[in-house]
C-alpha positions in Angstrom: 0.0 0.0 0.0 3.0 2.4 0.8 4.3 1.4 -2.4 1.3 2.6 -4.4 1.5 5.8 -2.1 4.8 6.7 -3.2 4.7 5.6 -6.9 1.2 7.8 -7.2 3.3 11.1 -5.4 5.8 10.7 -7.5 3.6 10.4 -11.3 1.7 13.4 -9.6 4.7 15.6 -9.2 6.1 14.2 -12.6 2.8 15.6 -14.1 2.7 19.0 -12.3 6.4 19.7 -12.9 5.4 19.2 -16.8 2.3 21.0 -17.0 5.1 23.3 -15.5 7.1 23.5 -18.5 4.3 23.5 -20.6 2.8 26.3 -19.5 6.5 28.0 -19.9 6.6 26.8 -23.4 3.2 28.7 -23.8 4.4 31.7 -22.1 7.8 32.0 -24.1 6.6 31.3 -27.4 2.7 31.1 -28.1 1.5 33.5 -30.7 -1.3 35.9 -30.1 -3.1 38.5 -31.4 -3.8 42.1 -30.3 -6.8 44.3 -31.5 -7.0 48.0 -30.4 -7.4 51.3 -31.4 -6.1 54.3 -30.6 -8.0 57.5 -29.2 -7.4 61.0 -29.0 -9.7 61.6 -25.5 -9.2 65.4 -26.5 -10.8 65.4 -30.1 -12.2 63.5 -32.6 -9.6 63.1 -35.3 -8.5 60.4 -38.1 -5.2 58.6 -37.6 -3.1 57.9 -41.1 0.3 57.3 -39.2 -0.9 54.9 -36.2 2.3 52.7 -35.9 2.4 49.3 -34.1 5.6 47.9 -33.7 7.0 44.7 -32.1 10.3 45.6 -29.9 11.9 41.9 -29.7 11.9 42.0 -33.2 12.0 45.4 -35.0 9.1 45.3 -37.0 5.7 46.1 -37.0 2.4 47.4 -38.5 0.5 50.3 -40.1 -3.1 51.1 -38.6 -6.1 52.0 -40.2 -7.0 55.4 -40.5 -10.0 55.3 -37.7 -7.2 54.4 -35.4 -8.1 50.7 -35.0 -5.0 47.8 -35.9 -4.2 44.1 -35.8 -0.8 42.5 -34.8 0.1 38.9 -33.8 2.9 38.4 -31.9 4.7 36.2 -29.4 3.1 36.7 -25.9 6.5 37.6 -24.3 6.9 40.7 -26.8 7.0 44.5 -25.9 4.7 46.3 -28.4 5.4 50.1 -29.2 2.5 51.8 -30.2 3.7 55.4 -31.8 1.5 58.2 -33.7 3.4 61.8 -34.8 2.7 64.2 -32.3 2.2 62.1 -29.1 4.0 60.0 -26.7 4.8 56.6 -27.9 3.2 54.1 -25.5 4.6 50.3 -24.9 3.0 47.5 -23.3 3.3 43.7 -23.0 1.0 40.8 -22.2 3.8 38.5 -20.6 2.2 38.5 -17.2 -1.4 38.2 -18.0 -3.2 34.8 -18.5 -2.6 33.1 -21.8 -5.4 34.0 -24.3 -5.3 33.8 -28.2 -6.3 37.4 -28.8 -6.6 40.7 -26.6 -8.3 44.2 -26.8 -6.4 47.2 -26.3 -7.0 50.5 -26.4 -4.2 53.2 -26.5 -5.7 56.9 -25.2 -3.0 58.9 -26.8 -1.2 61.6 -24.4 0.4 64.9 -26.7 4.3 65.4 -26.4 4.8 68.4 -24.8 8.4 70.0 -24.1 9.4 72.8 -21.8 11.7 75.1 -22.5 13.8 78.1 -20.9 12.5 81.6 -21.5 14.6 83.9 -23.6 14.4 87.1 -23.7 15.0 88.5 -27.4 16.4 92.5 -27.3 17.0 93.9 -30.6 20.1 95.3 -31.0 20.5 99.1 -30.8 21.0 101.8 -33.6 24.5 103.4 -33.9 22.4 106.9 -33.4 21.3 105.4 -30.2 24.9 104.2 -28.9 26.5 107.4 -30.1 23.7 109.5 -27.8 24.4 107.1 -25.3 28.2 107.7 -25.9 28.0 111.2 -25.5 25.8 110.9 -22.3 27.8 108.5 -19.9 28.5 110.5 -16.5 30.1 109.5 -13.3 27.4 110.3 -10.7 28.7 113.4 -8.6 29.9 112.3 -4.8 29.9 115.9 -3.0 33.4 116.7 -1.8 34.2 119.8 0.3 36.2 122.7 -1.5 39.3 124.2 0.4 36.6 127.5 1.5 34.2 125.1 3.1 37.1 123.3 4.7 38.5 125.6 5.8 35.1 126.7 7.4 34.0 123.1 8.6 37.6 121.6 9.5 35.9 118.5 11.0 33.3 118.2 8.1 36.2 118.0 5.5 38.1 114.9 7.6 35.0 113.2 8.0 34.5 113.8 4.4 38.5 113.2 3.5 38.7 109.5 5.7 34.8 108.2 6.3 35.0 104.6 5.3 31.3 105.8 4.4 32.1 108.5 1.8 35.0 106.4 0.0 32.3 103.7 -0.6 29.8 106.0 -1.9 33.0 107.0 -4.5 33.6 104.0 -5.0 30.3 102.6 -5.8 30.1 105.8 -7.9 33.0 104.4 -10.2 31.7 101.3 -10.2 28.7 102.2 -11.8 30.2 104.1 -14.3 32.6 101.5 -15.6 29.5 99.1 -16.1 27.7 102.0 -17.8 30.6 102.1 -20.5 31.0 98.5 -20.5 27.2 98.0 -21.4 27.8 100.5 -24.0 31.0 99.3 -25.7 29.2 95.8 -25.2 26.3 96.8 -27.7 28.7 98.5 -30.0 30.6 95.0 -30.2 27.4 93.6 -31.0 26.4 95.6 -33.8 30.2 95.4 -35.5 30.0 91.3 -35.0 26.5 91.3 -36.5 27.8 93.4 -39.5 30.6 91.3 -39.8 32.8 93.8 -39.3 34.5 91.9 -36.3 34.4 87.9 -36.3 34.4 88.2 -32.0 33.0 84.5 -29.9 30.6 85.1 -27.2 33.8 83.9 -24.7 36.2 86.5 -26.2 34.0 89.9 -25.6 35.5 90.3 -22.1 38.8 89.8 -22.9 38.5 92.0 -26.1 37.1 94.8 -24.4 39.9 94.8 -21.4 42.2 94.9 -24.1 40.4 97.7 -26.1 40.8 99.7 -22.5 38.5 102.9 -24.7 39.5 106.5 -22.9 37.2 107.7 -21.4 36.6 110.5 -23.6 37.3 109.5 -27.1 34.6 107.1 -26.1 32.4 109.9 -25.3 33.1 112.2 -28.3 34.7 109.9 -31.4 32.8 109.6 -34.8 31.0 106.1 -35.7 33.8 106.0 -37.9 36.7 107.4 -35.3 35.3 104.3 -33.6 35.0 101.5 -35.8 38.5 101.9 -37.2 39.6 102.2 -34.0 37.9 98.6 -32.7 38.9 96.9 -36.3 42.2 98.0 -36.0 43.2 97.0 -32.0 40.7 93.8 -33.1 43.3 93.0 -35.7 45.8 93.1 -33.4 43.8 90.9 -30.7 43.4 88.4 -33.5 47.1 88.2 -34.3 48.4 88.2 -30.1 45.9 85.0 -29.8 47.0 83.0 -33.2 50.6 83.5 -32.1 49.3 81.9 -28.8 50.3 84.9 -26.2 
């Protein structure tokens, strides 16, 4: 009786363990077929470039043009399903219970992309540059004449040595420097746009240090005092950096 026990365990497990592999055998390599259709939940729209398209093996379908397709494949594929203007969507069945055919349907999502903002300034006229030119001005600091000094003796140290007032210069300088930089900047511009220059973005700092403008040929020259100027020392800046200095 043991002995028919055993033997009926054993056929048992023998049949389980190859149900076992059959069902693998099914799940690796059984054919089936998927019906869907793709939607637009947005709008109602034809589709003439619905794609289907079988990863494991690079190839694929066309749809029909009301969105609907047909593709058999192995159940352990990824499918791909792609249409221009919207994300391309992938699914498989290889988890799901083994069926000959399933329904899918595909509710398309648009691509959308993000992008910086940027803001676009037109360039400025010469005219405008040259009245620019003509206008840059340190902002005045008040100092104290010899008279009043001599008047307020304790005024004109305070002025003279203040940490406070040297800032106020200082800051005072600073600002006028950018204000020529920002100037000389959109001159640059215009001469690289005419392709009067060939400057980089990376060189314009370096260029202008080397330009060092006076203050007041900046202020007073000619549109054409100045663009010979900038071509000439440009010619030189070009010839300092191809010898490698």
């Amino acid at each position: 009786m043991k002995l028919l026990v055993t033997i009926s365990i054993v056929l048992f497990s023998l049949f389980g363990y190859g149900q076992a592999q059959a069902d693998a055998v099914n799940y690796n390599d059984s054919l089936i077929t998927i019906k869907g259709r793709v939607i637009d939940s947005t709008k109602m729209m034809n589709f003439y470039d619905v794609m289907v398209m079988d990863k494991s093996i690079g190839r694929g379908v066309f749809g029909r043009y009301d969105g609907s397709f047909s593709i058999t494949v192995k159940k352990s594929a990824q499918i791909a399903v792609s249409v221009e203007g919207y994300k391309t969507q992938y699914f498989s069945f290889a988890n799901r219970p083994y069926k000959a055919e399933y329904n899918l349907t595909v509710y398309l999502k648009l691509l959308s992309f993000t992008a910086k903002v940027v803001d676009v300034k037109p360039l400025k006229t010469l005219a405008e540059l040259k009245e620019e030119r003509a206008t840059l001005e340190k902002r005045v600091v008040p100092q104290l004449s010899g008279v009043n000094a001599i008047q307020s003796p304790i005024t004109a140290l305070y002025m003279a040595f203040s940490k406070r007032e040297k800032t106020k210069r200082m800051i005072a300088e600073m600002e006028y420097k950018d204000q020529q930089t920002e100037v000389v900047k959109e001159v640059l511009k215009i001469y690289v746009n005419a392709n009067i220059i060939d400057l980089r973005d990376d060189q314009f700092e370096s260029f202008m240090q080397y330009l060092n403008l006076n203050d007041e040929f900046l202020k007073h020259a000619s549109d054409y005092e100045l663009v010979v100027y900038i071509k000439y020392r440009y010619r030189q800046f070009e010839s300092i950096n191809a010898r490698g200095f």
